[in-house]
Each structure stands twice: as structure tokens, then as C-alpha cells.
PAMI-219571 format. One record per residue (C-alpha): x, y, z negated. Coordinates in steps of 0.2 Angstrom, whole numbers, plus 5000, padded with zeros to 4 digits. Layout:
XYZ...
END
This chain:
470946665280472646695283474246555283475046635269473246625259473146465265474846435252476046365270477646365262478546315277479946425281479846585295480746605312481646745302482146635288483046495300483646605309484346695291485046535286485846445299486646655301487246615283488146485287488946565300489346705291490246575277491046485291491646645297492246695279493046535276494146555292494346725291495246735273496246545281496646615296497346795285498546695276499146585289499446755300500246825283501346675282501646645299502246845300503246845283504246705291504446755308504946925303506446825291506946745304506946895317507547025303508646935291509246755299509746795313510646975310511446875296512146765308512746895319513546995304514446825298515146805318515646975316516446955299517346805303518046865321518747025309519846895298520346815313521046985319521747015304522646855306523346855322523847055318524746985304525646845314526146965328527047105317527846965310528446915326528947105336529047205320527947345329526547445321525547445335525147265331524447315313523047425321521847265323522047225306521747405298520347375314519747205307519647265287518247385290517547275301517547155288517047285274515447335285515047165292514947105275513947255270512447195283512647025276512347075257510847185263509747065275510146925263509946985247508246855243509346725249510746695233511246515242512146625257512546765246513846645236514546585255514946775257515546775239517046645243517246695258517746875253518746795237519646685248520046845261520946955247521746805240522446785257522846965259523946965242524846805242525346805262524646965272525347115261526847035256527146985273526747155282527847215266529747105271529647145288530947305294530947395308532547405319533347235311532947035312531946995302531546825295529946755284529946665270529546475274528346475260527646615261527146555279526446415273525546505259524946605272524246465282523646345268522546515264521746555279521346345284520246375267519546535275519246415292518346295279517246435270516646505289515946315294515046315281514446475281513946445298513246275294512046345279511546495291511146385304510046265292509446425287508746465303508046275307507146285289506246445297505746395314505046215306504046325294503246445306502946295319502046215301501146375301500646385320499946225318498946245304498246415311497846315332497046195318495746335309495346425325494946245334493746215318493046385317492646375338491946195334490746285320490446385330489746295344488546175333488146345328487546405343486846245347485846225331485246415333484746385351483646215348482746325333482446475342481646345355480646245345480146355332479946525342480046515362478946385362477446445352477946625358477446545376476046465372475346635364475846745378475146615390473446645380473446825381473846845400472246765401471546875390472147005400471546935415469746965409469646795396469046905383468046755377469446635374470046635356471846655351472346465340473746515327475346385330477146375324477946445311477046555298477546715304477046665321475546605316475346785307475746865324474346755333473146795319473346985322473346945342471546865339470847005328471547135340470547015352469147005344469047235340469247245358467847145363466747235350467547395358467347335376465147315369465147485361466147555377464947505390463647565377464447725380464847725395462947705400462447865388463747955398463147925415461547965410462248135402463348165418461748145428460748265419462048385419462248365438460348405440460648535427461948605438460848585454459648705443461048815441461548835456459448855463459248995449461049065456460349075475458449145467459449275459460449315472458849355483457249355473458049455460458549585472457249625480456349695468457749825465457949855485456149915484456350035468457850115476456750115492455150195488456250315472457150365492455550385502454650475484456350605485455950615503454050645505453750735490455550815486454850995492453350965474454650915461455550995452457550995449457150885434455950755444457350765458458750705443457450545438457450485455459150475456459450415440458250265446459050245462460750235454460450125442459450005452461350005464462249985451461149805444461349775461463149755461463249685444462149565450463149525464464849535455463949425441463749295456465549305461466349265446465049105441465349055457467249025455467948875455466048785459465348845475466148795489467948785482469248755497470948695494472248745508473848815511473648975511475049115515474949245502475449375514474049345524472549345511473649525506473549605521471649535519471349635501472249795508471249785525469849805512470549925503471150035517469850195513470250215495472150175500472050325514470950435505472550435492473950425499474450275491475850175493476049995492477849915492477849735495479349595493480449605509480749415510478649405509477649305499477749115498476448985506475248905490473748775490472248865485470648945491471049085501469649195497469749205479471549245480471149385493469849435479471449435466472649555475470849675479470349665462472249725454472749825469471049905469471149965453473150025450472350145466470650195455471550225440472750345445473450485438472850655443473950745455475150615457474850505472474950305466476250205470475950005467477349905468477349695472478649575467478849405466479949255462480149065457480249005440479249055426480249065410480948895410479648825423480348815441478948755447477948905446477849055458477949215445477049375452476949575447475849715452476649885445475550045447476250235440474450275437473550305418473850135411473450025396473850045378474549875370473049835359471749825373472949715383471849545378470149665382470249725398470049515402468349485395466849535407466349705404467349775395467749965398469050065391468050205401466350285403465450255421465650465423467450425422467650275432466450175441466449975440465549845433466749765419466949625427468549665440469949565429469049455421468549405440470449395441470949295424469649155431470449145448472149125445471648985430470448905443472348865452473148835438474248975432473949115419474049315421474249455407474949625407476749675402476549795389478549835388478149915405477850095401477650205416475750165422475049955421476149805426475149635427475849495430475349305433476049135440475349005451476048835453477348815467476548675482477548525484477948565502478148755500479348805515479548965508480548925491482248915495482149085501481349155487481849045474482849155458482449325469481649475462481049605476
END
């Protein structure tokens, strides 16, 4: 019976570990959206301070240096009645006009330091009407000129209100200015306060999380994986008790009933194990009977036929002068037939014995077992004038048995000579180089001939034993040639077909695999001969 069946209510690993992730996640939530508004406050007044206060302070400094200009532009035309001394205060006015400009526009939230500009710039055309243009106005050039006593002191009560109007713009400025930084420390210190709180959360967090995932998972995780490396180790009886939490519990519960199938698995393995030694043993005799009918027909079959084709000679020979043409024709029919079960007999050997009897596995040099196959071959190769072109960077080194793949190159050189086209002398060309399709680790190889070749539809045929496209009057052979070739270059691992877009005569070609220590691969490797 399973914990949930059991009705355990008790919350999972997954479940703590959900909930204490919650509360993270609220934590996290909570001093995200804090920390946002503090950073949105904290930005809203620090860009008022560096974008609005402060440029506003400069622009008033600039305003006011302006009417002082003005002021002493005034006093000194008054004095030397030259023009020249009125360029500063033409200068000044548009100081004045832009300087106020800049004020209006950085502090146009701020009403309380719009209305110090307000007076400020009441105050200066007041002071231009009643003393500067009137007195710029009585002064003339070329005479001694002397000002009005009141409309000096006109002039000076005026700009002493100016004086009184720039401190306290300044003043309310500068208060400005200490209200802003008091407000972003305010805000500083409140946002240093949530991240303190939110690291402190986080930390218990971590701590809280830590002691769970100890108590409630690495601890009865341990004492499970404890239990199964003694399992493991060959404990097959030792059962698998469900601790912890309930999922836990669940996982051990599965661990035991995966226990428990492998040791019913484990019984019926060796079960199986003994039904297939006994089977492998009565194949290996079976095998051993094989290969005793193998050797019988090898020798106790043929006998039989040496002495038909013996006596059918020693028949034609004592009584050849009685027969007749007719009786003549029998005996050769009988002595060419028992040759030809000979060979298939023979032949019918070789190619059951590949792979099985007396397999060798060597380096063999390709170019050697070659010169082995056309040393074979030499008469028919003479008697035809055949030529054989072979790669000029030679052949590479491979592991195999060097007889059947000296048996390879006969079979397919053998017969691009056989099956040659009349009148024209055969011509078999050899090529080889690594990488098969995407494969680099197999040797590709080709033998081209000019002769008769093989139409597309009998390109799988010509591979199964004894099948021939051609009568025994035609050709002689026993059927069995390439299919003799197909099973030796499987038995070392590679695979050979014919390449019907080659037209002029037969192309096969096949790969074997490339031997790990094959000295002749970087000298052959991506070449075509």
C-alpha cells in the first residue's frame, strides 16, 4: 500500500520548498514595488535638484550680475558722457531678458520662485523708467552735464530694492535647494533601509530553505542511496524501508518495487542463462558435425566422382576404337559433369567456410594479396592481353585474413577478364580512396572492366549463389564467384555492390573498414587514382 493510500497528509519536499519559494517571491514583490518608488522618488528629486535648482540659481547669478551692469553702465555715462559706456547695459538687458527666460522655464512647477522673478523684473523696469532712461536721456555729449539730485536718489532708492529683491531671491533659492538634498538623503535612507530588510529576508530565507532541504530531503535521500549502493553491491535481499516525506517515501517505494522486479528478473535470468548454455553447447556440437560432414564431403564425397571420371577416361580409352561418335559424346558428357560437381563441390566448401574455418586476423597489405590474385590469374590475363591498371600510390595496409581477400580481387578481376567483350582486349581498372560517403573510417574501392557488363536489374542477382545470367556453353563457373565475394568483404565488415551509372562494361565497388594504425592513410586519404 502506498503513503498516499495510506491518507499521509503531510506536506512534500516539493511543497516546502513551494512555500517557503512563495514567500520569497512576496518578500521579493514587496521590496521590489518599495524599492521602485523609492528609486522613482529619489530620481524625481535628484533630477529637480540637478535640472531645475541649480540651473535656476545660475540663471538668477546671471540675471542679477546683468542689472548690476546695467547699473554701473548707467553711473559711468553719467559721469564721461560717452557711448561706449552704454554698450554694457544694451549688453546686460538681454542678458537680463534671456536669463530670466531660463529662470521661467526650469521653474515653472515652482510658483513661490516664479513670483521672486516677478518683482524682481517689476522692480528692474521701474528702475529703468524712473532713473536709467531718464537719465541716459539728460545727459549731452560735448557739454557739462549735471544730474538731477533726486533723480539720483531716485535712482539709488530703486536699485537698493533691486539689492533687497536679489537676497531673497537667492535666499528662497538656496532653501530651495537645502529642501531637495534633505528629501533625497530622506529617500536614500529609506531605500539603504528596504534593501537591508530585503538581504535580511533573504538570508533567513536561505537559512530556513537550507535546514529543510536537510532535514526533509538530504537526509532521507542518504539514507536511501546508502541502501541502494548496497543493493548494488550485490544486497539484493535487503529491502528498501520508505522514510521522510511523502514523496520521498514514494521514491523509496518505487526503488523497492524496482528491487524487488530485479530480483524476480535476476531468477528468471539465470533461468535463461542455463537454457542458453545448454543451447550454445548443442550448437557448438552441432557445429563440430558441421564442420565433420564438411571435411567427409570434401573427401568422401569426391571420391566417388574421381572414379566416374576415371573409369568414363580409361572406358574412352580401351574401348574408344567400338563406340560410336554418340557413345564417345556420353562419356564426355559423364566426365564433364562429374568436374564440374567437383568444382561446385569445392567452391560450395570455400564459401561455408568463410568466416569459420580457420579465420586469421592480420595486417595485411592489399597490394600484396593483389599481386597474389593476378599471380593466379596470370594465364587467362596472358592469353588476353589484358591489362590491369592499379592506384599509383598503392593500396592501403588493413586487418583481415589475407586469403579471402586474395580470393576477392581473383574472383572480381577474374571475371571483368572472362567476361570480355569479343575482339576487344579487357582493360580492368583499380581505384581506391578513404572515406566512404560521409564515413572516414572506411577504405572505398572499385574494379572497372570494358567488358559485356551488367544490366541494372540484375545488379542484386549476380550476389546470390548460383545465379547466372549465362548458360555453361557461354561461360563456364559455378554461380558462386560473387557471392563468394559479397560474404568476404561482410565477414570484414564492409559492403560491395555494383555501380550501375557506370556504362562502359561493370564497375563494383566495396569498402572495408580503415585499421586503427593504418600507416598508409594520410597518403591515400581524399585521393582517387
Amino acid at each position: 500500500m502506498s503513503p498516499d493510500q495510506r491518507g499521509v497528509r503531510a506536506l512534500t519536499v516539493e511543497g516546502w520548498q513551494y512555500l517557503v519559494l512563495a514567500i520569497m517571491a512576496v518578500v521579493v514583490l514587496a521590496g521590489g514595488i518599495a524599492m521602485a518608488v523609492l528609486l522613482g522618488r529619489t530620481d524625481r528629486v535628484s533630477s529637480e535638484l540637478t535640472e531645475r535648482i541649480q540651473p535656476s540659481r545660475v540663471a538668477a547669478y546671471q540675471l542679477q550680475a546683468a542689472l548690476r551692469d546695467q547699473e554701473t553702465a548707467v553711473r559711468g555715462y553719467l559721469i564721461s558722457a560717452n557711448r561706449q559706456f552704454l554698450i554694457p547695459y544694451d549688453e546686460g538687458r538681454t542678458v537680463e531678458g534671456e536669463a530670466s527666460a531660463d529662470i521661467r522655464q526650469l521653474e515653472q512647477s515652482r510658483p513661490d520662485l516664479l513670483d521672486d522673478l516677478d518683482a524682481i523684473e517689476l522692480a528692474s523696469g521701474s528702475w529703468r523708467t524712473n532713473y536709467a532712461e531718464p537719465a541716459i536721456a539728460s545727459v549731452k555729449p560735448g557739454v557739462e552735464n549735471v544730474v538731477d539730485p533726486r533723480l539720483t536718489e531716485i535712482g539709488k532708492s530703486e536699485f537698493d530694492r533691486l539689492r533687497t529683491l536679489f537676497a531673497t531671491q537667492n535666499e528662497h533659492l538656496a532653501q530651495a535647494r537645502t529642501e531637495g538634498i534633505a528629501e533625497l538623503d530622506h529617500f536614500r535612507t529609506w531605500r539603504n533601509g528596504v534593501l537591508i530588510a530585503m538581504l535580511a529576508a533573504f538570508v533567513v530565507t536561505m537559512v530556513l530553505l537550507a535546514v529543510l532541504l536537510r532535514r526533509a530531503l538530504v537526509r532521507p535521500l542518504t539514507r536511501l542511496a546508502a541502501a541502494c549502493r548496497r543493493v548494488a553491491q550485490g544486497n539484493f535481499g535487503e529491502r528498501i524501508v520508505s522514510q521522510g516525506p511523502r514523496d520521498i517515501r514514494l521514491i523509496a517505494l518505487d526503488v523497492e518495487n524496482m528491487r524487488q522486479r530485479i530480483v524476480d528478473e535476476l531468477e528468471s535470468s539465470r533461468a535463461a542463462t542455463e537454457a542458453l548454455d545448454a543451447h550454445a553447447e548443442e550448437l557448438r556440437r552441432s557445429n563440430a558435425e558441421l564442420e565433420q560432414f564438411a571435411y567427409v564431403a570434401s573427401h568422401d564425397l569426391q571420391e566417388p566422382l574421381r572414379k566416374v571420371t576415371s573409369f568414363c577416361q580409361l572406358l574412352e580409352k580401351r574401348y574408344g576404337d567400338k563406340l560410336d561418335e554418340r557413345g564417345i559424346e556420353y562419356i564426355g558428357f559423364a566426365v564433364d559433369g562429374a568436374k564440374r560437381m567437383q568444382v561446385l563441390i569445392n567452391d560450395l566448401l570455400t564459401f561455408s567456410r568463410v568466416g569459420r574455418l580457420n579465420a586469421t586476423e592480420a595486417d595485411v597489405d592489399l597490394d600484396a594479396v593483389l599481386d597474389a590474385a593476378l599471380s593466379n590469374l596470370a594465364t587467362s590475363i596472358e592469353e588476353t592481353n589484358a591489362v590491369i591498371e592499379r592506384p599509383a600510390e598503392g593500396l592501403p595496409t588493413i586487418k583481415g585474413d589475407p586469403t579471402l581477400l586474395s580470393m576477392l580481387w581473383q574472383n572480381l578481376i577474374g571475371n571483368a577478364v572472362k567476361f570480355r567483350r569479343e575482339g576487344v582486349e579487357p582493360r580492368v581498372v583499380i581505384e581506391c580512396h578513404r572515406g566512404a560517403g560521409v564515413d572516414d573510417q572506411m577504405w572505398s574501392f572499385s574494379v572497372s572492366d570494358n567488358g559485356i557488363g551488367i544490366a541494372p536489374e540484375f545488379s542484386d542477382k549476380v550476389f546470390i549463389i548460383f545465379q547466372r545470367l549465362h548458360g555453361r556453353d557461354a561461360y563456364s563457373g559455378t554461380g558462386i564467384g560473387l557471392a563468394l565475394c559479397k560474404k568476404i568483404v561482410e565477414h570484414h565488415g564492409g559492403t560491395i555492390w555494383i555501380d550501375t551509372s557506370h556504362t562502359d562494361g561493370t564497375r563494383f565497388e566495396f569498402t572495408l573498414p580503415v585499421a586503427v594504425d593504418d600507416t598508409a592513410a594520410p597518403l591515400l586519404e581524399g585521393s582517387t587514382s
